[in-house]
ROSE-409055 format. One line per field, with one value per residue (C-alpha): residue number from 1; x, y, z. Coordinates in pm, whole numbers, always signed. Layout:
<atoms>
nr = (NUM	...)
u = (X	...)
v = (Y	...)
w = (Z	...)
</atoms>
This chain:
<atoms>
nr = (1	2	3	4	5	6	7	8	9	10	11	12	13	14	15	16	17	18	19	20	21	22	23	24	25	26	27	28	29	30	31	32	33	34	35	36	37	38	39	40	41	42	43	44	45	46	47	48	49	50	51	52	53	54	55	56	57	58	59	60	61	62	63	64	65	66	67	68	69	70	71	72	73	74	75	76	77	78	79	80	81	82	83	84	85	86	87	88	89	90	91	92	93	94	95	96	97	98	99	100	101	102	103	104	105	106	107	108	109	110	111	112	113	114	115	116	117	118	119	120	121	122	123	124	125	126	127	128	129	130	131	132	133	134	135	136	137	138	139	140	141	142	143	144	145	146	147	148	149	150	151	152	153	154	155	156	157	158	159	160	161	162	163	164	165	166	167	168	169	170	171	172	173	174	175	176	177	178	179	180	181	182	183	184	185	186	187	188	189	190	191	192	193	194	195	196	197	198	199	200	201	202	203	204	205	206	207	208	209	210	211	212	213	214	215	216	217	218	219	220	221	222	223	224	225	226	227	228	229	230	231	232	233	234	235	236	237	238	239	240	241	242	243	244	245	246	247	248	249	250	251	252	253	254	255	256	257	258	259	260	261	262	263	264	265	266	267	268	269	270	271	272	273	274	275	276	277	278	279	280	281	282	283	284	285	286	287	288	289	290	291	292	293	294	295	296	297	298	299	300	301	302	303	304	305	306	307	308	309	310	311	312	313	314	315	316	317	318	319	320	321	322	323	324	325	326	327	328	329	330	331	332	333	334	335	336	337	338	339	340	341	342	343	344	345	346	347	348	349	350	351	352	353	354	355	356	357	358	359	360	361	362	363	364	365	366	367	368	369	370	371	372	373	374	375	376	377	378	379	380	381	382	383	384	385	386	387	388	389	390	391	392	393	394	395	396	397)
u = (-4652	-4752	-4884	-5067	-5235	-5314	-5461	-5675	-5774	-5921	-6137	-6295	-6349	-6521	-6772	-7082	-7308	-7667	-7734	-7562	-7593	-7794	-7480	-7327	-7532	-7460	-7068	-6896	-6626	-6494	-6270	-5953	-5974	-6306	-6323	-6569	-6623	-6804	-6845	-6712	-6945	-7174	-7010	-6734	-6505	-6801	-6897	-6524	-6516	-6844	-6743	-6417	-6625	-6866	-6718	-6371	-6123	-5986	-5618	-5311	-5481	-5649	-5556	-5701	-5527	-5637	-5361	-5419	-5183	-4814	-4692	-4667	-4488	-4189	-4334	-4453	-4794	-4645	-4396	-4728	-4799	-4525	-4444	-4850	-4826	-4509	-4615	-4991	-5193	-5456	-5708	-5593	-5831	-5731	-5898	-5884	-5626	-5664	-5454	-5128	-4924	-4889	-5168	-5296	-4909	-4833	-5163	-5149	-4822	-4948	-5263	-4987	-4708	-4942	-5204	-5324	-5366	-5746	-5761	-6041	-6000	-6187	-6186	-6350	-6636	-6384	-6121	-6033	-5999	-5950	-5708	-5465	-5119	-5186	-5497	-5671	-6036	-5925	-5834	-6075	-6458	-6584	-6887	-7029	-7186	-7427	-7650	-7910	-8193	-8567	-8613	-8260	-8337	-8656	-8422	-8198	-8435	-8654	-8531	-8793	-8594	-8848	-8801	-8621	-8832	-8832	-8902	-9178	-9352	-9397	-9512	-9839	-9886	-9767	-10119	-10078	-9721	-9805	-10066	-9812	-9558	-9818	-9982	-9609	-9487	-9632	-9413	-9478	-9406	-9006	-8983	-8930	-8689	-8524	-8535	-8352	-8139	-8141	-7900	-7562	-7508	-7339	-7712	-7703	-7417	-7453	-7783	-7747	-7436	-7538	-7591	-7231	-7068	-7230	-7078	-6729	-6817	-6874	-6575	-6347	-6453	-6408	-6141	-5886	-6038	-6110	-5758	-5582	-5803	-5927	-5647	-5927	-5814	-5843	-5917	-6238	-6370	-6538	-6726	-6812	-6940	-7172	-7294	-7461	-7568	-7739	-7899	-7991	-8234	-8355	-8671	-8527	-8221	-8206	-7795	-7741	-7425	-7335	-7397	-7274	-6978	-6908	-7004	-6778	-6474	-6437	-6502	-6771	-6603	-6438	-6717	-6892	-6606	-6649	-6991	-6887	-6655	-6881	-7060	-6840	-6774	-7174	-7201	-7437	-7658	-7690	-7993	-7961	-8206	-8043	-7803	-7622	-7335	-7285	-6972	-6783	-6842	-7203	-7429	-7636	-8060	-8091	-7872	-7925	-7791	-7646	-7940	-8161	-7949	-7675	-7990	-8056	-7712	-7647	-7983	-8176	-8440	-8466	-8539	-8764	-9008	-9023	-8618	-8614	-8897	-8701	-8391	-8530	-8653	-8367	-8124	-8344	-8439	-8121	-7880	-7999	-8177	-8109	-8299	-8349	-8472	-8781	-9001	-9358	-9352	-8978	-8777	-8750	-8668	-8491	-8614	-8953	-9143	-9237	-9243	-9433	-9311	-9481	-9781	-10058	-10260	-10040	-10294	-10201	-10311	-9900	-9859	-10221	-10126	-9798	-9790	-9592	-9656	-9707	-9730	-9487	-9701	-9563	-9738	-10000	-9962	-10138	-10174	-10468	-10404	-10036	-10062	-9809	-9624	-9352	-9168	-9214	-8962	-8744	-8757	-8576	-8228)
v = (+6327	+6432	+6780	+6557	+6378	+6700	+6836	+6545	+6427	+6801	+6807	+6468	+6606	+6893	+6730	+6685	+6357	+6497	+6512	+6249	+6214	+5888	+5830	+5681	+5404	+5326	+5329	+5023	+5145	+4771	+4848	+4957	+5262	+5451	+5762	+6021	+6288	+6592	+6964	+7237	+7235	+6916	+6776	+6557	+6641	+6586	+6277	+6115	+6312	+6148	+5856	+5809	+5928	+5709	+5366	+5398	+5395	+5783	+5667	+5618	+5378	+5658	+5980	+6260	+6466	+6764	+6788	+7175	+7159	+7358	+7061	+6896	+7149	+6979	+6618	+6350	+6167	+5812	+5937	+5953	+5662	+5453	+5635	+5574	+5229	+5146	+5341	+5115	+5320	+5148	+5395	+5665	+5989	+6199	+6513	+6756	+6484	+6736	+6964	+6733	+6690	+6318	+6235	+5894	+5784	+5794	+5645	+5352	+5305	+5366	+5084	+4829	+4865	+4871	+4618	+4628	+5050	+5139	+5489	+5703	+6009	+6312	+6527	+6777	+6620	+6659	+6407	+6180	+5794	+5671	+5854	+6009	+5825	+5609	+5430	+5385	+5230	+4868	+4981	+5249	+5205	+5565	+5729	+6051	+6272	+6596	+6805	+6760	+6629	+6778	+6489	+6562	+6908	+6852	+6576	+6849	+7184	+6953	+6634	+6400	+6114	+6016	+5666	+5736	+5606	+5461	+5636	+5378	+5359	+5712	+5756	+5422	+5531	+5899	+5980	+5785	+5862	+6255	+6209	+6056	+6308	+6556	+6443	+6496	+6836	+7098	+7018	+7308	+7570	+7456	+7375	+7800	+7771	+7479	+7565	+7910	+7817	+7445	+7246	+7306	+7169	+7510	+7690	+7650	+7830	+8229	+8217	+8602	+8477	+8182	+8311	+8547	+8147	+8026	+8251	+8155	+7817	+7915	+8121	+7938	+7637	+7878	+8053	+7725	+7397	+7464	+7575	+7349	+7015	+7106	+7388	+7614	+7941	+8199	+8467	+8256	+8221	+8617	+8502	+8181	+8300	+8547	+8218	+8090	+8417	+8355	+8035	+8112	+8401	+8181	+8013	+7670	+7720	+7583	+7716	+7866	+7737	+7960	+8253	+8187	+8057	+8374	+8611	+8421	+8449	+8075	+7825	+7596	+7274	+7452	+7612	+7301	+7137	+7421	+7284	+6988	+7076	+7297	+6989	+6781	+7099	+7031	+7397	+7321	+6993	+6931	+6743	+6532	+6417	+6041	+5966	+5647	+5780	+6149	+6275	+6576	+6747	+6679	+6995	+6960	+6993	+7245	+7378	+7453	+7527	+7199	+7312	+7595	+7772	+7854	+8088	+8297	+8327	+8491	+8655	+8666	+8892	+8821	+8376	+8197	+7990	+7754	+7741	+7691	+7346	+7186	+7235	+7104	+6823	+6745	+6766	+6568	+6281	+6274	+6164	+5810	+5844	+5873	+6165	+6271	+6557	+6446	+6678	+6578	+6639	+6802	+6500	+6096	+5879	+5568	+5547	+5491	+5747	+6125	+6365	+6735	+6987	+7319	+7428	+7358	+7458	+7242	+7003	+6655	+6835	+6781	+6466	+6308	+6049	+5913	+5598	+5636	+6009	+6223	+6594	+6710	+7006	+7290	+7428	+7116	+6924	+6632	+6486	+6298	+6024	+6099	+6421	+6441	+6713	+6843	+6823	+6458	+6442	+6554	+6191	+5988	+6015)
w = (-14820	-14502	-14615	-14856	-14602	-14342	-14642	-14696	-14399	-14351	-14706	-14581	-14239	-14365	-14640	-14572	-14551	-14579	-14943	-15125	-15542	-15709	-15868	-15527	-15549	-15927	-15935	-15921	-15675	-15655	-16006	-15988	-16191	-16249	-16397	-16327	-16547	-16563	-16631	-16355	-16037	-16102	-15786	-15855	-15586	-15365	-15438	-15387	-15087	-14972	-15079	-14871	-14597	-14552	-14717	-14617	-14294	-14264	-14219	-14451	-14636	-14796	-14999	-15217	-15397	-15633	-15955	-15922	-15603	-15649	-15462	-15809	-15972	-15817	-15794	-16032	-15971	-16035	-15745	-15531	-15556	-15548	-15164	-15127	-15186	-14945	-14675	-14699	-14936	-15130	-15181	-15407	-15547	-15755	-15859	-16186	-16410	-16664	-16559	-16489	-16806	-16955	-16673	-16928	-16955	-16546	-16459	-16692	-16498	-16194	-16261	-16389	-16169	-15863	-15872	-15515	-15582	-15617	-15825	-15911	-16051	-16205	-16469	-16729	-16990	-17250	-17078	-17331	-17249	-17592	-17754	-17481	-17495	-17307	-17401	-17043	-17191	-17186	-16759	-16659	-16590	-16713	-16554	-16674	-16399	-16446	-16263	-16056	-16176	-16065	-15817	-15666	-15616	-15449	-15242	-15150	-15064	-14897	-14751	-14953	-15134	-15456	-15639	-16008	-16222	-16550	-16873	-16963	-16599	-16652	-16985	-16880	-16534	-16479	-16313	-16020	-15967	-15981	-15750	-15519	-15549	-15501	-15205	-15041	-15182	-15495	-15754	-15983	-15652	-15671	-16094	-16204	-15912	-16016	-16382	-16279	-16042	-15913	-16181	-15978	-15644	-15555	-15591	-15156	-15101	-15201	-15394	-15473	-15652	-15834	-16199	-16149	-16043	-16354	-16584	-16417	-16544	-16866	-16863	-16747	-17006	-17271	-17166	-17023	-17115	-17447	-17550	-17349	-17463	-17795	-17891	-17960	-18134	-17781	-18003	-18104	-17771	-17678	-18017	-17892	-17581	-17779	-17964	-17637	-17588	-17917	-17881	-17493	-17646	-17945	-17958	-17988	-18219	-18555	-18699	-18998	-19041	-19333	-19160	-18828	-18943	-19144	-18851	-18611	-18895	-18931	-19214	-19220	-19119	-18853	-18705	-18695	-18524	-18251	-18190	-18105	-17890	-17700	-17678	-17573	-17275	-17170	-17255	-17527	-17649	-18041	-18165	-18484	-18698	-18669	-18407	-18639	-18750	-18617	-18724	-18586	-18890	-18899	-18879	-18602	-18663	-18352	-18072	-17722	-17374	-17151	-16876	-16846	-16592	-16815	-16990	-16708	-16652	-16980	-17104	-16744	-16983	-17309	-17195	-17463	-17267	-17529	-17574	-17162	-17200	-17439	-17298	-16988	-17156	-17374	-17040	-16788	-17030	-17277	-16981	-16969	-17320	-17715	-17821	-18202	-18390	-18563	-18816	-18655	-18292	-18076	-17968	-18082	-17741	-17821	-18205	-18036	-17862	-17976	-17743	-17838	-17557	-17491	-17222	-17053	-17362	-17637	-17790	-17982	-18325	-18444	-18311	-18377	-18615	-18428	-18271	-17877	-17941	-17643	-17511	-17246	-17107	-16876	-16579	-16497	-16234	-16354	-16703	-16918	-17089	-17345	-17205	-16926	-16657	-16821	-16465	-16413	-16678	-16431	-16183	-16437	-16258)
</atoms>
């Protein structure tokens, strides 16, 4: 235990304080076991870091752990905590469940046998709550974290914290509220950077590196979490891989399932299964035409990347301008909102508004005779009327 604690107290000592996520302020850290989960390098770690940090006493009340350590090759996690908890723990974080074997079964244990033990723990998007063996969804408060939105970005490159606002301020009074923003900083000087390279808190680190990190991502997804969550086929994933490549070069990608399915040597059903798995991953976002009902072995209306970074990170030439505004779109808005595929107009928010995406030029000639119809347009920095900055989309988180 006390290599445990070394160990911790120097990851706390070393994390930073001066960019902290939105998502701090929206956890209710009170429960006593919250989940946080996430694809690789959103910032999970981070934030639980930060979050001991600043909320909590740095003493032996407090402990994180990271399930990738050898030390647990020879020791349980319930053992953990039951020497936490005599020696005064109450605070326990635990990092990367995924890869600890029966991790549902020993923390359902854990939350019963210990009920003055606070737990939060992280682990990949495709962490299952439900339907591990232990059921953990009647115990655990879940929280899904992502990237950074636009506004965070522009929080972290340049120290200006903007309000989040609310879909339907924006789409009334998105005028005024550009003209604010603007009179502070030029949005559309920071939103190619952002859309290239400013969805991963790790962007800071070695920029000349970023898109190389990215494809470890992506690899490692493929390559680890896949199999070991989903028991995907590992012979299926180089194929899979040169699926995103697909859809990253696409103008926004409507599947042929037929012939996908038959180029990637799977059947239909299982193919489609793979799509929702990526998915599920947050290497890829699939758009239905109604959300009521989606089924894992529903074909999905169009396909595209999780965030526009993954694109330049696996066809940095042959990018579809269009592909890269929707995605944006369909990443920044679709994290707090239901978005549909519709046939008049890109995206259906909420079963209410239609939103047309393209730029500066795109007109309301598709759209004209839809009620709560507007035009997301790239490359303005103020809108007219329905016609709005496609990077104020981008303040919403």
């Amino acid at each position: 235990m006390e290599t445990l604690y070394e160990k911790s107290f120097k990851k706390i000592e070393s994390t930073s304080l001066d960019f902290v996520r939105g998502m701090m302020e929206h956890i209710h850290w009170d429960a006593r076991l919250i989940v946080i989960k996430g694809a690789r390098g959103v910032g999970k770690t981070t934030l639980m870091l930060q979050r001991i940090k600043k909320f909590l006493p740095i003493n032996h009340t407090v402990l994180y752990v990271s399930l990738d350590n050898i030390w647990f090759a020879q020791n349980s996690l319930s053992q953990i905590a039951d020497d936490f908890v005599k020696s005064g723990g109450k605070f326990l974080f635990l990092d990367e469940v995924h890869k600890y074997p029966d991790w549902s079964v020993e923390l359902k244990n854990m939350y019963d046998d210990h009920p003055e033990l606070h737990i939060v723990f992280t682990g990949s998007s495709m962490l299952e709550i439900l339907n591990g063996r232990a059921d953990l969804s009647r115990r655990a408060v879940t929280y899904h974290m992502q990237g950074l939105s636009f506004r965070e970005f522009l929080h972290l490159v340049k120290g200006i914290k903007f309000p989040v606002l609310k879909l339907e301020e924006l789409l009334e009074n998105h005028l005024p509220i550009a003209r604010q923003i603007a009179s502070q900083i030029k949005p559309l000087e920071y939103f190619q950077e952002y859309v290239k390279t400013g969805y991963f808190p790790f962007f800071q680190e070695v920029p000349v590196l970023y898109h190389l990190r990215l494809e470890e991502v992506i690899n490692m997804t493929l390559e680890i979490e896949l199999p070991l969550l989903r028991k995907v086929g590992v012979a299926y994933v180089p194929r899979l891989k040169q699926l995103l490549q697909i859809i990253s070069e696409s103008v926004p990608f409507i599947p042929n399932v037929s012939k996908l399915s038959e180029k990637i040597g799977l059947n239909r059903n299982t193919f489609i299964t793979y799509l929702y798995f990526l998915q599920e991953a947050h290497l890829t976002r699939n758009l239905f035409k109604d959300n009521k009902g989606v089924t894992q072995l529903q074909k999905p209306n169009k396909i595209y990347l999780e965030n526009t970074n993954f694109q330049f990170a696996l066809s940095p030439k042959n990018t579809n301008v269009g592909n890269l505004r929707e995605t944006f779109f369909l990443n920044q808005v679709g994290y707090l909102h239901a978005l549909e595929y519709v046939d008049q107009g890109d995206f259906r928010i909420d079963e209410k508004f239609i939103v047309e995406v393209g730029g500066e030029a795109k007109t309301r000639k598709q759209i004209q005779d839809l009620p709560h119809s507007y035009i997301a347009a790239d490359k303005i920095e103020f809108g007219v009327r329905t016609k709005i900055p496609l990077w104020l989309f981008g303040f919403l988180y």
